[in-house]
C-alpha positions in Angstrom: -187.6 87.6 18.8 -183.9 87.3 18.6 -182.4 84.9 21.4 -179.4 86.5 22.8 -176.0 84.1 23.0 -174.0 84.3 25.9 -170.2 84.3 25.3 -169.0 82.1 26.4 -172.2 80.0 23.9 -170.7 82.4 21.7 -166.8 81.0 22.3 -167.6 77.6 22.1 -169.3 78.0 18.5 -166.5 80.1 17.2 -164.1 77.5 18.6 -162.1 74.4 16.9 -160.2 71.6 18.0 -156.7 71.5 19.7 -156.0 68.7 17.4 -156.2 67.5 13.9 -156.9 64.6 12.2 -153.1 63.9 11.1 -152.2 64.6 14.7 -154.3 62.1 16.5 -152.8 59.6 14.0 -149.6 60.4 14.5 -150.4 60.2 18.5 -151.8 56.5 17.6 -148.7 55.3 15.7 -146.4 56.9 19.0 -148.8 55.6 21.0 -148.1 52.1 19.0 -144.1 52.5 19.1 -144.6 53.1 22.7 -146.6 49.7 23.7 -144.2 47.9 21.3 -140.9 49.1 22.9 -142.6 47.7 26.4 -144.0 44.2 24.8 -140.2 43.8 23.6 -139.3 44.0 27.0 -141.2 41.5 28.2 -140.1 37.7 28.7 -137.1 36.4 30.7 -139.4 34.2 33.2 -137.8 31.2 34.9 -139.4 28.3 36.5 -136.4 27.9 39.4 -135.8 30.9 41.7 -132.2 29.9 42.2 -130.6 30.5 38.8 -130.1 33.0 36.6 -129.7 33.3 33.1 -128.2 36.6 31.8 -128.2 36.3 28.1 -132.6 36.4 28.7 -132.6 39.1 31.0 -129.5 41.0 29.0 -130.4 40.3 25.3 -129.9 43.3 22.4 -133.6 43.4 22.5 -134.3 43.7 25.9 -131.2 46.1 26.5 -131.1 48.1 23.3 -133.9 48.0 20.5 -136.8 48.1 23.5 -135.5 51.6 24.6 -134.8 52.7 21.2 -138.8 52.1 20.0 -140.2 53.6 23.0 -138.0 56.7 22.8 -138.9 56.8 19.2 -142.4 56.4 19.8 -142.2 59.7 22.4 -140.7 61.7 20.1 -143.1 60.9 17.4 -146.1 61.8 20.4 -144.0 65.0 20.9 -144.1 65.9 17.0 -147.9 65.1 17.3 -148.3 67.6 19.9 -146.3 70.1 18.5 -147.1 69.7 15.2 -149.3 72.6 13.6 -152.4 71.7 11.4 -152.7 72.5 7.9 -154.9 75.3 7.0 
């Protein structure tokens, strides 16, 4: 006796994934860039309420190359997403 599929059985055979391989690791690495970019920011703590120091709080990295490696690590999660598998 032949058992009948149903189709949507019959749509989740015939289906693949969203994603491939090379896309997932290009998510990782902007995923990486990402986490980076926001451990660069971190720092800057002071033991005495009452002062401030700006060259901590305003430093290149915090002001400049954090933003720059989490903006590249969303565009490189963009690229994932958009990218097209090879055939």
């Amino acid at each position: 006796m032949v058992k009948e599929t149903k189709p949507a059985e019959k749509a989740m055979a015939e289906s693949r994934p969203v994603f491939a391989k090379d896309n997932f690791k290009f998510m990782i690495v902007g995923l990486v860039l990402i986490v980076i970019g926001f451990l660069l920011m971190l720092g800057g703590s002071n033991g005495d309420p009452n002062t401030f120091k700006p060259e901590e709080v305003y430093s290149f990295r915090r002001i400049t190359l954090a933003p720059i490696v989490i903006v590249l690590g969303l565009l490189t999660e963009i690229y994932a997403i958009m990218r097209k598998p090879k055939a």
